[in-house]
mmCIF file of the N, C-alpha and C atoms, coordinates in Angstrom:
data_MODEL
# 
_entry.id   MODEL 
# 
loop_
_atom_site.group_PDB 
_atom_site.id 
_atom_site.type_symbol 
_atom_site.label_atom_id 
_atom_site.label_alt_id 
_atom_site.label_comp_id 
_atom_site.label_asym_id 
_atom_site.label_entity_id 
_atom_site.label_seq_id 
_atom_site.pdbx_PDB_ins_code 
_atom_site.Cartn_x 
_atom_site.Cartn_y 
_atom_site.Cartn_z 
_atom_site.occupancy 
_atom_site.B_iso_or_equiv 
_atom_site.pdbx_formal_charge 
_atom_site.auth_seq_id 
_atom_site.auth_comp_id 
_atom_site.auth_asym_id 
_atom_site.auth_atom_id 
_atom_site.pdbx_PDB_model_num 
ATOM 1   N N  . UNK A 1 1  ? -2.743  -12.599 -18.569 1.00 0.00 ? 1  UNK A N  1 
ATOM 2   C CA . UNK A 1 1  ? -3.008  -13.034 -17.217 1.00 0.00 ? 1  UNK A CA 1 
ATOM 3   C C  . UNK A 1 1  ? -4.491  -12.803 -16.931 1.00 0.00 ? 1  UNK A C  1 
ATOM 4   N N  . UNK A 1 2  ? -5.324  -13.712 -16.244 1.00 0.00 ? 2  UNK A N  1 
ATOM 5   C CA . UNK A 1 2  ? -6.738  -13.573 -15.862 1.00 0.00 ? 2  UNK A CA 1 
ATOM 6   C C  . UNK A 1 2  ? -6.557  -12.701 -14.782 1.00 0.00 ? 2  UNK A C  1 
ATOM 7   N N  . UNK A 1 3  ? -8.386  -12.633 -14.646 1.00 0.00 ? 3  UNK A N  1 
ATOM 8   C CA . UNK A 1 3  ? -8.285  -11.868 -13.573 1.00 0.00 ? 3  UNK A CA 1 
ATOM 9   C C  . UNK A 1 3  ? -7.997  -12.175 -12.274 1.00 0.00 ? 3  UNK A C  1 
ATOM 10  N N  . UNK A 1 4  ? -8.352  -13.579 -12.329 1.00 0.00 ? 4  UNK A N  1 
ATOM 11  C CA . UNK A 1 4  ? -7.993  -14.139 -10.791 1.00 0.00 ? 4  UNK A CA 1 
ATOM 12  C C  . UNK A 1 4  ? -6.539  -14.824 -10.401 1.00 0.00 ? 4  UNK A C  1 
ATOM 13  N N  . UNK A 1 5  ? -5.554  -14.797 -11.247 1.00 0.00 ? 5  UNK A N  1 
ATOM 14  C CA . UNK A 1 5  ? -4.139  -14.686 -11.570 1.00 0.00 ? 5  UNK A CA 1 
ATOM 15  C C  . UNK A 1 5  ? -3.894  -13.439 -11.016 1.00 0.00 ? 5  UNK A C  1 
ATOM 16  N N  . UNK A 1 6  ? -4.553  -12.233 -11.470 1.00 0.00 ? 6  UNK A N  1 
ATOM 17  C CA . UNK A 1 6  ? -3.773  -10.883 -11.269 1.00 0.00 ? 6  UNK A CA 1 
ATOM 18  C C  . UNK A 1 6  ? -4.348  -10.611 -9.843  1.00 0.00 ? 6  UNK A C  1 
ATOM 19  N N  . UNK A 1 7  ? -5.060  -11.432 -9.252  1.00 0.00 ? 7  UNK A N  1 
ATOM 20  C CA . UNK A 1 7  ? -5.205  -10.919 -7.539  1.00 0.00 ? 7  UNK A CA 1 
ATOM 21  C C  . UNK A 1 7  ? -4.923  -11.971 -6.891  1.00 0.00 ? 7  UNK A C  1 
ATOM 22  N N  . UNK A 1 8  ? -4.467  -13.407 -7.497  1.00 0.00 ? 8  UNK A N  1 
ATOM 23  C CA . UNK A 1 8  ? -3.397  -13.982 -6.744  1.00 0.00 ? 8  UNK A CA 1 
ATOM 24  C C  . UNK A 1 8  ? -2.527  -13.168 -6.648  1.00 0.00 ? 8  UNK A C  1 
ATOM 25  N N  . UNK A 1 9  ? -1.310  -12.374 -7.355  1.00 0.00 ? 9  UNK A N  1 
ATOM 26  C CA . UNK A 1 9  ? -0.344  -12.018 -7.750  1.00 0.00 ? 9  UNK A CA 1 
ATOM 27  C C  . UNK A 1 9  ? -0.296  -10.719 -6.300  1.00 0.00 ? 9  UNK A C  1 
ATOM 28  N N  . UNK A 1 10 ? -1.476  -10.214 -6.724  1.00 0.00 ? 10 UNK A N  1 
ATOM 29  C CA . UNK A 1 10 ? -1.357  -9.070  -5.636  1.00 0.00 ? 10 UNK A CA 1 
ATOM 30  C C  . UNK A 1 10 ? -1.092  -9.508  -4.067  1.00 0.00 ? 10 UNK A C  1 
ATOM 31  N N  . UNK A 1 11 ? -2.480  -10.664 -3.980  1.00 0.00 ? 11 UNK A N  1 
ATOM 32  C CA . UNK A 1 11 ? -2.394  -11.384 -2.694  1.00 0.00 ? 11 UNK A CA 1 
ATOM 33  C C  . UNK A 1 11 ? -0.980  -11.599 -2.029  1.00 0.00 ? 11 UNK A C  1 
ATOM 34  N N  . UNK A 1 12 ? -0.174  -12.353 -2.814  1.00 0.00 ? 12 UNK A N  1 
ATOM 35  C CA . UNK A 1 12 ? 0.912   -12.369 -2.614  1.00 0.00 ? 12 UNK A CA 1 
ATOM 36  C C  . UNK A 1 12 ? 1.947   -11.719 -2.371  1.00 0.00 ? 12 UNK A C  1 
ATOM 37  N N  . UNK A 1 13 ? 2.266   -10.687 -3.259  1.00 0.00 ? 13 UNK A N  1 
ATOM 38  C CA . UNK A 1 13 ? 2.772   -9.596  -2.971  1.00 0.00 ? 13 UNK A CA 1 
ATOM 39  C C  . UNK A 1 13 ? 2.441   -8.643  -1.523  1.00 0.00 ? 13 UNK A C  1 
ATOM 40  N N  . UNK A 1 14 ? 0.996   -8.490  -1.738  1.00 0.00 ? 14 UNK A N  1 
ATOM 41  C CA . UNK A 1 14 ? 0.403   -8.045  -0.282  1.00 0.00 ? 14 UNK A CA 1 
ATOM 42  C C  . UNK A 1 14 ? 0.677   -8.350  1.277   1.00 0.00 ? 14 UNK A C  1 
ATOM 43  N N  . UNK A 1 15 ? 0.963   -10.005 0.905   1.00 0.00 ? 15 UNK A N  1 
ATOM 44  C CA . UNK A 1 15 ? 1.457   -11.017 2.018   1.00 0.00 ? 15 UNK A CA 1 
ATOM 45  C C  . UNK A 1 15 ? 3.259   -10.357 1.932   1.00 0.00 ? 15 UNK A C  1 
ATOM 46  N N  . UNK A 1 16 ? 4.212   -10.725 1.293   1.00 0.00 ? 16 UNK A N  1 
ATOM 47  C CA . UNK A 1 16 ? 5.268   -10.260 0.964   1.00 0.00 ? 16 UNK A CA 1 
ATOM 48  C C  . UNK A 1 16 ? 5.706   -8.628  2.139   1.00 0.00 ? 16 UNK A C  1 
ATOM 49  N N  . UNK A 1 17 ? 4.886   -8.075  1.375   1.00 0.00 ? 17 UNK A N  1 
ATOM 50  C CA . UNK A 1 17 ? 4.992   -6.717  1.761   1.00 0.00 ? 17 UNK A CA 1 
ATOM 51  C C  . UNK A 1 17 ? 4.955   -6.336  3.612   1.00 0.00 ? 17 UNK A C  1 
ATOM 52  N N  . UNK A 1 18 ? 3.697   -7.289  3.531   1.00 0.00 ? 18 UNK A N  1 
ATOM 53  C CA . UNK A 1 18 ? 3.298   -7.318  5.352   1.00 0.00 ? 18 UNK A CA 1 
ATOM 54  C C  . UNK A 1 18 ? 4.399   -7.943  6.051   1.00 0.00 ? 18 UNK A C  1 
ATOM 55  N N  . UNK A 1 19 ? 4.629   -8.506  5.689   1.00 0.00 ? 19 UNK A N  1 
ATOM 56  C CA . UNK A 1 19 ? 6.149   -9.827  6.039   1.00 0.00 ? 19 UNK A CA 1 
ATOM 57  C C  . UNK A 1 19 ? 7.209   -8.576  6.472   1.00 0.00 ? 19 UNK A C  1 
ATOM 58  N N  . UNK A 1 20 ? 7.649   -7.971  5.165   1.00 0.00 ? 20 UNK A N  1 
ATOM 59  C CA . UNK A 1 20 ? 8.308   -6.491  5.496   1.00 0.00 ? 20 UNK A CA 1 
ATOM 60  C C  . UNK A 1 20 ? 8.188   -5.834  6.458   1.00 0.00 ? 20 UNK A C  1 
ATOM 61  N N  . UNK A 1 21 ? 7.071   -5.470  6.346   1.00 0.00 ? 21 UNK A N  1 
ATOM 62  C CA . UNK A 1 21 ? 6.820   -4.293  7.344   1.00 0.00 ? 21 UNK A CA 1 
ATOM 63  C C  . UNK A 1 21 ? 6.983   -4.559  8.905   1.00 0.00 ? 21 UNK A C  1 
ATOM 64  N N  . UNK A 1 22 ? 6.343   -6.029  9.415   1.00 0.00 ? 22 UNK A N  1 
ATOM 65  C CA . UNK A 1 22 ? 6.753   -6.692  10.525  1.00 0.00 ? 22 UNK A CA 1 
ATOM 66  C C  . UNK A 1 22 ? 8.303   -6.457  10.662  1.00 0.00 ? 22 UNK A C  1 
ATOM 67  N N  . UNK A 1 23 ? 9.125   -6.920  9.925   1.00 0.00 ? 23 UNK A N  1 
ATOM 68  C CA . UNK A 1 23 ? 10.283  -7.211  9.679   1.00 0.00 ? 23 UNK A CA 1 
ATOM 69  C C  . UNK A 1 23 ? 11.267  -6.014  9.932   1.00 0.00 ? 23 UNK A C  1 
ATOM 70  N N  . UNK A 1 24 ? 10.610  -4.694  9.534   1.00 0.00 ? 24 UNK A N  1 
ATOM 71  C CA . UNK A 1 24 ? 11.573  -3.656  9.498   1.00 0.00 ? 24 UNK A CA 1 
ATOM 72  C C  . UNK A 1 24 ? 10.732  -3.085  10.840  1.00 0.00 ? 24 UNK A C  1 
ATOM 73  N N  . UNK A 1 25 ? 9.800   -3.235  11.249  1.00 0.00 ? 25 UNK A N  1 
ATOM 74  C CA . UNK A 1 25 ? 9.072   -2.775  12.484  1.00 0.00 ? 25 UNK A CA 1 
ATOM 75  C C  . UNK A 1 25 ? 10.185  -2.849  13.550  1.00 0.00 ? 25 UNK A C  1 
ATOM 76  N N  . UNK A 1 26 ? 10.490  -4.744  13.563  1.00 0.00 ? 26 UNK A N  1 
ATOM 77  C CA . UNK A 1 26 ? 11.345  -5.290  14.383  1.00 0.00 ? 26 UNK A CA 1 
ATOM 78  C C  . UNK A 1 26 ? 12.671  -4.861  14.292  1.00 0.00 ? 26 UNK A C  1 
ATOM 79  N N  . UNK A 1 27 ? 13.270  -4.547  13.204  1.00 0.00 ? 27 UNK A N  1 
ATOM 80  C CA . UNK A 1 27 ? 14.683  -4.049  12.996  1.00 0.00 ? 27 UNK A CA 1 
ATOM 81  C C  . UNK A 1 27 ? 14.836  -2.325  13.631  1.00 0.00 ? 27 UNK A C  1 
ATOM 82  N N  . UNK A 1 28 ? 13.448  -1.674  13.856  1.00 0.00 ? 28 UNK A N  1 
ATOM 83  C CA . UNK A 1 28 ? 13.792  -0.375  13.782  1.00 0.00 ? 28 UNK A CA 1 
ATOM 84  C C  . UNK A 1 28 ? 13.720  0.378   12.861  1.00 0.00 ? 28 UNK A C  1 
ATOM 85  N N  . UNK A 1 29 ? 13.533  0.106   11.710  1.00 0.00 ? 29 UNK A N  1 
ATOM 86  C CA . UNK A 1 29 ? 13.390  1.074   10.692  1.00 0.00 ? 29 UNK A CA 1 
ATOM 87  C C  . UNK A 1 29 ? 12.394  1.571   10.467  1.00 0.00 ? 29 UNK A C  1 
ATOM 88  N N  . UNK A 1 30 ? 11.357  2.758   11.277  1.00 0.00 ? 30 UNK A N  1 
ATOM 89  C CA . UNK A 1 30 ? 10.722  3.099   10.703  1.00 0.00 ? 30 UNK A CA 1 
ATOM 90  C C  . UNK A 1 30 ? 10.131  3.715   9.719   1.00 0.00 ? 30 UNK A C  1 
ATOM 91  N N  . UNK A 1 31 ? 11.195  4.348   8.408   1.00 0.00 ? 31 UNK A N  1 
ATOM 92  C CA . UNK A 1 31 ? 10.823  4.612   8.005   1.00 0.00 ? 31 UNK A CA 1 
ATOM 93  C C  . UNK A 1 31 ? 10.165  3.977   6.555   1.00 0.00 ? 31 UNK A C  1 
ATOM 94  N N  . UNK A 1 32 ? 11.109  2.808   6.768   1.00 0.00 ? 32 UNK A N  1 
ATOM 95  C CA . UNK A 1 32 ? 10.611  1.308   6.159   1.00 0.00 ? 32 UNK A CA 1 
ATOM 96  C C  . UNK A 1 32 ? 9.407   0.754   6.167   1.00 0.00 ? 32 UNK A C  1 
ATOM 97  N N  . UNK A 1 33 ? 8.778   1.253   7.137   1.00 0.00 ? 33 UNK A N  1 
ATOM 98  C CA . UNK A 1 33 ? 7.540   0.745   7.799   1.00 0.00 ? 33 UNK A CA 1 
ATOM 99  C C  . UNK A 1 33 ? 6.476   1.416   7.083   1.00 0.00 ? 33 UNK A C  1 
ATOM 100 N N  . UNK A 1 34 ? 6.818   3.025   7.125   1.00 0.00 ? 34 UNK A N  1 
ATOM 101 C CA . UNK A 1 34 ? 6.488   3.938   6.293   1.00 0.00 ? 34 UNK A CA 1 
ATOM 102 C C  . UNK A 1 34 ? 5.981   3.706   4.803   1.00 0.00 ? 34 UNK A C  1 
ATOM 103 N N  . UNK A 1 35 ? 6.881   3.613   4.421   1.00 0.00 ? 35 UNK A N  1 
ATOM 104 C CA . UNK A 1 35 ? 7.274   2.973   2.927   1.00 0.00 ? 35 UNK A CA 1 
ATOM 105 C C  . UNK A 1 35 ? 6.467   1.895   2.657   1.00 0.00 ? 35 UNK A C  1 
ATOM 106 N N  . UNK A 1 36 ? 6.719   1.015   3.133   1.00 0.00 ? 36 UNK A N  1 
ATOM 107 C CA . UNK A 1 36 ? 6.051   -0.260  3.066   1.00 0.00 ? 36 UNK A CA 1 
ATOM 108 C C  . UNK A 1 36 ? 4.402   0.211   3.064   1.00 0.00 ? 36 UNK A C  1 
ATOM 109 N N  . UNK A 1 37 ? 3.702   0.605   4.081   1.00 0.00 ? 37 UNK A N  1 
ATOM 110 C CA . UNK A 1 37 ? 2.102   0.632   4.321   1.00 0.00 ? 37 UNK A CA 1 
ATOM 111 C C  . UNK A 1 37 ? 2.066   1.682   3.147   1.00 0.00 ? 37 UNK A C  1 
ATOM 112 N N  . UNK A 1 38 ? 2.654   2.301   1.829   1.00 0.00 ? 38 UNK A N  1 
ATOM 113 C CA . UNK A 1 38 ? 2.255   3.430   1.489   1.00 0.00 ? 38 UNK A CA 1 
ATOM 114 C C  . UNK A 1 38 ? 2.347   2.518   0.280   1.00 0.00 ? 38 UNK A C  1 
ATOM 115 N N  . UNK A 1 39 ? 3.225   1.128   -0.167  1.00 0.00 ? 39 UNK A N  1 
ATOM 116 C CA . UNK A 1 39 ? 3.225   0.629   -0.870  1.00 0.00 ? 39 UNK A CA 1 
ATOM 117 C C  . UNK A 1 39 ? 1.969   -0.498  -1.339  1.00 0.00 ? 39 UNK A C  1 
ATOM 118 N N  . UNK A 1 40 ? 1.457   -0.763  -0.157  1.00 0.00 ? 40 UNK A N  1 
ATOM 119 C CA . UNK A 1 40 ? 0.835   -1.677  0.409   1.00 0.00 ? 40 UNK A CA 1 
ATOM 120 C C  . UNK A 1 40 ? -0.581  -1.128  -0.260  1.00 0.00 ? 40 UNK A C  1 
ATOM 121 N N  . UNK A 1 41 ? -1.175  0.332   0.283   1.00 0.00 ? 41 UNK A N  1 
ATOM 122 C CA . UNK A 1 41 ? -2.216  1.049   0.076   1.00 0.00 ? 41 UNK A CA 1 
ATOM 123 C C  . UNK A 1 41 ? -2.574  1.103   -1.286  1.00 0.00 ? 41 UNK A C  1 
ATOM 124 N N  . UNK A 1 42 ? -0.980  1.252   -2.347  1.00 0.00 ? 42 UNK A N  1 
ATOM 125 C CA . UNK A 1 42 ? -1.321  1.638   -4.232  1.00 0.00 ? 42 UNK A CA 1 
ATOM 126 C C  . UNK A 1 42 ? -1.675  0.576   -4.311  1.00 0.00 ? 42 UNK A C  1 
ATOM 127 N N  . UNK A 1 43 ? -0.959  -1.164  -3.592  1.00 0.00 ? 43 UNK A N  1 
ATOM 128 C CA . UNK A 1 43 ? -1.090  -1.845  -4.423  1.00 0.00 ? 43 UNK A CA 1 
ATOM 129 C C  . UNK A 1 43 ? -2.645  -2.645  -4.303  1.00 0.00 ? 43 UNK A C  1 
ATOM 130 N N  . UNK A 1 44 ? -2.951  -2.281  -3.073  1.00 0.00 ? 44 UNK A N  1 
ATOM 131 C CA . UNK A 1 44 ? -4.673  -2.327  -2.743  1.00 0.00 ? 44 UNK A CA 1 
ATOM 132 C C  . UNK A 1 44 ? -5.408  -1.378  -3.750  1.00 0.00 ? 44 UNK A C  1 
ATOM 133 N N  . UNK A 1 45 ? -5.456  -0.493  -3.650  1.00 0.00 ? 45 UNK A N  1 
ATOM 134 C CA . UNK A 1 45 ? -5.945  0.676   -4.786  1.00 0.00 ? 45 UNK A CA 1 
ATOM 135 C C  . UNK A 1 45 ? -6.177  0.465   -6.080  1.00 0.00 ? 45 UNK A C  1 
ATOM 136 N N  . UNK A 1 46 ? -4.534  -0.133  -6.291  1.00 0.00 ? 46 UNK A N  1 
ATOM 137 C CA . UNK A 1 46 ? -5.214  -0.293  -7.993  1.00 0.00 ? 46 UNK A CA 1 
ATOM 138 C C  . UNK A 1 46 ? -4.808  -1.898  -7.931  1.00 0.00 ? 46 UNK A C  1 
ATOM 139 N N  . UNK A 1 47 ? -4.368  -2.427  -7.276  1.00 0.00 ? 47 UNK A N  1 
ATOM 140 C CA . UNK A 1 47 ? -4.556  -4.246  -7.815  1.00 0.00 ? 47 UNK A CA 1 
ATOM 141 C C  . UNK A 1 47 ? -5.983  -4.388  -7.190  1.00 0.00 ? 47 UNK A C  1 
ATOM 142 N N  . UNK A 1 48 ? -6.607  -4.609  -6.013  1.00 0.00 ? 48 UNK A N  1 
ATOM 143 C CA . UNK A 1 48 ? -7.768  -5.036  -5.605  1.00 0.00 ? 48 UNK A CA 1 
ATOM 144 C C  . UNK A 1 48 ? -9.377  -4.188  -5.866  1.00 0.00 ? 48 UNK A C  1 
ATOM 145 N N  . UNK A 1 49 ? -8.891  -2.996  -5.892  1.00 0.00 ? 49 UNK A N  1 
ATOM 146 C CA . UNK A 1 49 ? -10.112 -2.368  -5.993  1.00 0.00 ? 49 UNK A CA 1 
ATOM 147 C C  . UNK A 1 49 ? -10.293 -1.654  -7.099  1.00 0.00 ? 49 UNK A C  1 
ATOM 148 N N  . UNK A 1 50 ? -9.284  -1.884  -8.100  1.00 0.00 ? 50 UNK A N  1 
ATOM 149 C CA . UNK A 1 50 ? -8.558  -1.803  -9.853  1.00 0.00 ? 50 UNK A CA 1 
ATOM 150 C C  . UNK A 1 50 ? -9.298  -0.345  -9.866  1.00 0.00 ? 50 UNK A C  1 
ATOM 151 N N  . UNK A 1 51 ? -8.580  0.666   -9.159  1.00 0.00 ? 51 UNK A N  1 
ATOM 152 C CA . UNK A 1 51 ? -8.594  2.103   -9.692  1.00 0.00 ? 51 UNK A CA 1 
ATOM 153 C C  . UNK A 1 51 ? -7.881  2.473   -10.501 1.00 0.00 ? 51 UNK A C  1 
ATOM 154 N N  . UNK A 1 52 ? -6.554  1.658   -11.221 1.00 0.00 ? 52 UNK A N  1 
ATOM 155 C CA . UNK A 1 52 ? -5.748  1.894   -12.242 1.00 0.00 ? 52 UNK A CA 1 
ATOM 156 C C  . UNK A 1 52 ? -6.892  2.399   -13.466 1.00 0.00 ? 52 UNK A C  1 
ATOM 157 N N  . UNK A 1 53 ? -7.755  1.786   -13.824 1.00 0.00 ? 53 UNK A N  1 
ATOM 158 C CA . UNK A 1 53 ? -8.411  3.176   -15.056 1.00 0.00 ? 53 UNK A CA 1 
ATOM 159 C C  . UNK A 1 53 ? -9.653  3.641   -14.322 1.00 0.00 ? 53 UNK A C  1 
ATOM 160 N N  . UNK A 1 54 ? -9.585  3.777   -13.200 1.00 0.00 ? 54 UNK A N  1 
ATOM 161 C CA . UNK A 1 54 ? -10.482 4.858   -12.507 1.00 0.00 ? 54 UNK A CA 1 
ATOM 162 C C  . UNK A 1 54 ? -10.589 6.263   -13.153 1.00 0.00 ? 54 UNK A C  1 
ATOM 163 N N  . UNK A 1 55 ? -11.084 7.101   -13.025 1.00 0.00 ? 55 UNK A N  1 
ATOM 164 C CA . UNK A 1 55 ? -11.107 8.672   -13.019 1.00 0.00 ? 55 UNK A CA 1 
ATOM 165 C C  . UNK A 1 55 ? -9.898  9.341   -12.173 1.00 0.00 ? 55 UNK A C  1 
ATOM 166 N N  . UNK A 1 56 ? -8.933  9.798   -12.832 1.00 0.00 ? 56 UNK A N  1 
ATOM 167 C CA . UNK A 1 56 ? -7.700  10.054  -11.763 1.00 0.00 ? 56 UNK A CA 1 
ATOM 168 C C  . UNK A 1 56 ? -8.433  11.206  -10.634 1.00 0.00 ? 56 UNK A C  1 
ATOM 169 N N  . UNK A 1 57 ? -9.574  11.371  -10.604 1.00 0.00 ? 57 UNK A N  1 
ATOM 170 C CA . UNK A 1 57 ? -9.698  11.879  -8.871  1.00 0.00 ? 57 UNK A CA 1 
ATOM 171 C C  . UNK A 1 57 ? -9.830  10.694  -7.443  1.00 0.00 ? 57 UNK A C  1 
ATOM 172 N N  . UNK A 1 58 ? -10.043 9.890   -8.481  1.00 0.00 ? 58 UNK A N  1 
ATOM 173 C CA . UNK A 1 58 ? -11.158 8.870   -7.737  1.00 0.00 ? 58 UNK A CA 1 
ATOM 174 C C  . UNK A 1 58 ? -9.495  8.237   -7.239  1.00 0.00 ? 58 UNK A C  1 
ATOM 175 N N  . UNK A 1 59 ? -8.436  7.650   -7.876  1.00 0.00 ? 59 UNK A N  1 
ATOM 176 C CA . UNK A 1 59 ? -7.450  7.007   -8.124  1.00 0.00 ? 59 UNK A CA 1 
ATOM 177 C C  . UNK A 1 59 ? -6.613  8.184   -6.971  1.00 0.00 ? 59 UNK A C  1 
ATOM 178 N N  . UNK A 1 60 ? -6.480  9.380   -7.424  1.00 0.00 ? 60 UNK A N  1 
ATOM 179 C CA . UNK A 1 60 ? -5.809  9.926   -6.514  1.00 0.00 ? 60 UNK A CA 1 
ATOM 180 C C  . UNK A 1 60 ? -6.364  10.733  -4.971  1.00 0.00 ? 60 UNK A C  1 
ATOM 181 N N  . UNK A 1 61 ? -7.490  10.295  -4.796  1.00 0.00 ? 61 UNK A N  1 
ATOM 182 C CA . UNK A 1 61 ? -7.982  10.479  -3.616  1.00 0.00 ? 61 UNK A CA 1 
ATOM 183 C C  . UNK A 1 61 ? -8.013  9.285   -2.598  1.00 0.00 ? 61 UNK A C  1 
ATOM 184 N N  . UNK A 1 62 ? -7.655  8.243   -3.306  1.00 0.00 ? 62 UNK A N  1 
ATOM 185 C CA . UNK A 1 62 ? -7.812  6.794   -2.556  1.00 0.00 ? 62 UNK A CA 1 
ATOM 186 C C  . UNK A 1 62 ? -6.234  6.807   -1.799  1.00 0.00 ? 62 UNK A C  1 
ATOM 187 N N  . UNK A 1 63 ? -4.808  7.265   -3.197  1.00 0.00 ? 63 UNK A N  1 
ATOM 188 C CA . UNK A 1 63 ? -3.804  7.130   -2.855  1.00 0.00 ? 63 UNK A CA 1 
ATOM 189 C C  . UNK A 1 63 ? -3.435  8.229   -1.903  1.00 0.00 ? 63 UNK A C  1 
ATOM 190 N N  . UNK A 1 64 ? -3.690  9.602   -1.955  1.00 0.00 ? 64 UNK A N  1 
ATOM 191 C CA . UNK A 1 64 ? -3.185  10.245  -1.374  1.00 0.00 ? 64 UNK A CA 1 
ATOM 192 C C  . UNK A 1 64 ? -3.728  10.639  0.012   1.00 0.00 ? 64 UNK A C  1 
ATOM 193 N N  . UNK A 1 65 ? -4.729  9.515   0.183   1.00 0.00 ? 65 UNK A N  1 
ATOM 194 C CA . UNK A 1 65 ? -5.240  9.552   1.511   1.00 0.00 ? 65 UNK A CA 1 
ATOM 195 C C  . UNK A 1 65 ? -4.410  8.379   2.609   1.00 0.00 ? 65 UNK A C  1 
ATOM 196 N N  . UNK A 1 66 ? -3.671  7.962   2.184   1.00 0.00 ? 66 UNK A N  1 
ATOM 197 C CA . UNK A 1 66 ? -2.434  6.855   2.989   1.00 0.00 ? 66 UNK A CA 1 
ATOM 198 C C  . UNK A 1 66 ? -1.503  8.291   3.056   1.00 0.00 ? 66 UNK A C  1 
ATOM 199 N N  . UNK A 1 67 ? -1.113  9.128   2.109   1.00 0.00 ? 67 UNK A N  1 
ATOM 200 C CA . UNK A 1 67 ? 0.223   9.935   2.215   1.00 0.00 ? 67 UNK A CA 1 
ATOM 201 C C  . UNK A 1 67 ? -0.371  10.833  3.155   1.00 0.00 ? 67 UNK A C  1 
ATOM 202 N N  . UNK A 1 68 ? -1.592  11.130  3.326   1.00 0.00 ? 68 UNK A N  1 
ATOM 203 C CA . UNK A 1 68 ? -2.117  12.043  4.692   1.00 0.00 ? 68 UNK A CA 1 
ATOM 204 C C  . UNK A 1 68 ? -2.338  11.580  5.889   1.00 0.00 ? 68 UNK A C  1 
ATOM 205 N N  . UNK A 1 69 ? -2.890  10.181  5.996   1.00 0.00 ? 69 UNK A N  1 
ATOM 206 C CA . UNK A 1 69 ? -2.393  9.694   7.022   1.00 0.00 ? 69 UNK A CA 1 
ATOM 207 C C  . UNK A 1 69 ? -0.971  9.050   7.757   1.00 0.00 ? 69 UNK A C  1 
ATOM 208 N N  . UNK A 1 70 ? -0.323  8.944   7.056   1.00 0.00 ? 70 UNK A N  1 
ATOM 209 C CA . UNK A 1 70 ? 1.562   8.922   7.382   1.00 0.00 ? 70 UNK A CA 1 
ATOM 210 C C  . UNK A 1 70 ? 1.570   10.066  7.661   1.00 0.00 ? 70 UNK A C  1 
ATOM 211 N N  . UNK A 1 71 ? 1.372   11.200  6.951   1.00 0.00 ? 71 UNK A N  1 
ATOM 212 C CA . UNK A 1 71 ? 1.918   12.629  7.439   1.00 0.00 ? 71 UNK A CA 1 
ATOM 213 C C  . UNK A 1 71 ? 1.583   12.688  8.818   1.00 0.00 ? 71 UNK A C  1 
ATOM 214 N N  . UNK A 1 72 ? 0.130   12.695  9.190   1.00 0.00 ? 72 UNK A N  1 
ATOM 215 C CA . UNK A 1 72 ? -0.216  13.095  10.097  1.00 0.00 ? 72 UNK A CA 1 
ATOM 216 C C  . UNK A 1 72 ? 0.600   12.301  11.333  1.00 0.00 ? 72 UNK A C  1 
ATOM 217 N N  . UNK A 1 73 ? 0.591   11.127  11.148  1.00 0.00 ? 73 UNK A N  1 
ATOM 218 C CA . UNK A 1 73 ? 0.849   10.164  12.124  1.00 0.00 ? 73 UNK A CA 1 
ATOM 219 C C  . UNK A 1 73 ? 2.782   10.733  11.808  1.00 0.00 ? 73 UNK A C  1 
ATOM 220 N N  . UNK A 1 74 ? 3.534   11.111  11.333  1.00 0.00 ? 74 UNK A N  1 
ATOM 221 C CA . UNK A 1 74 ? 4.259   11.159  11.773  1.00 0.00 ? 74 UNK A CA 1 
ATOM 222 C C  . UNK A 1 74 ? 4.640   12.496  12.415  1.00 0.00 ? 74 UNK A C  1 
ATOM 223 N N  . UNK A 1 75 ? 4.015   13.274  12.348  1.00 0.00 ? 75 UNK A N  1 
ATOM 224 C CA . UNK A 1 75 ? 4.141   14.664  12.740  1.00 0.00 ? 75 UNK A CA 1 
ATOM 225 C C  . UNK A 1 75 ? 3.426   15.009  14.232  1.00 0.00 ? 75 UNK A C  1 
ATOM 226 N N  . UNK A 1 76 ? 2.695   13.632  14.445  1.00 0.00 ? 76 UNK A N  1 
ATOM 227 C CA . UNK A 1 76 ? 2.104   13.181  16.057  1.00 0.00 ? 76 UNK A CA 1 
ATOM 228 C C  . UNK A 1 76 ? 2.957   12.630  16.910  1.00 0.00 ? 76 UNK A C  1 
ATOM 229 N N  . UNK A 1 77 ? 4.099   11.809  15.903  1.00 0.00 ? 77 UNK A N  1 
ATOM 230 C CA . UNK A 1 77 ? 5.177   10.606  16.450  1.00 0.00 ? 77 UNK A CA 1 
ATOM 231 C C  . UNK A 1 77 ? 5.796   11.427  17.132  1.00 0.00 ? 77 UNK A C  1 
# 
């Protein structure tokens, strides 16, 4: 797969995902919502800004900065 195949792919998915999250917003599920933006963040991380062979600080400071902001925001909720 090229490279511009593999960020269609994401694009899409990305779109997909947002679709979700609206979707379970509206149903009530937040924790779906949750889920979703945390899914949303890896797949930005390493599909768009391809930290997949980053330096795993670099890779896990990008990801685990979505899991600190959910925390926070839900412990505000």
């Amino acid at each position: 797969m090229s490279a511009s195949q593999g960020l269609m792919v994401c694009w899409v998915v990305l779109v997909l995902l947002s679709v979700g999250t609206v979707l379970a917003g509206g149903a009530g599920v937040g924790w779906g919502v949750w889920v979703l933006a945390v899914g949303k963040s890896w797949l930005i991380a390493d599909g768009f800004m391809e930290l997949r062979d980053a330096p795993w600080g670099w890779r896990w400071g990008v990801l685990g900065w979505a899991w600190v902001v959910v925390g926070c925001v839900g412990v505000l909720v």
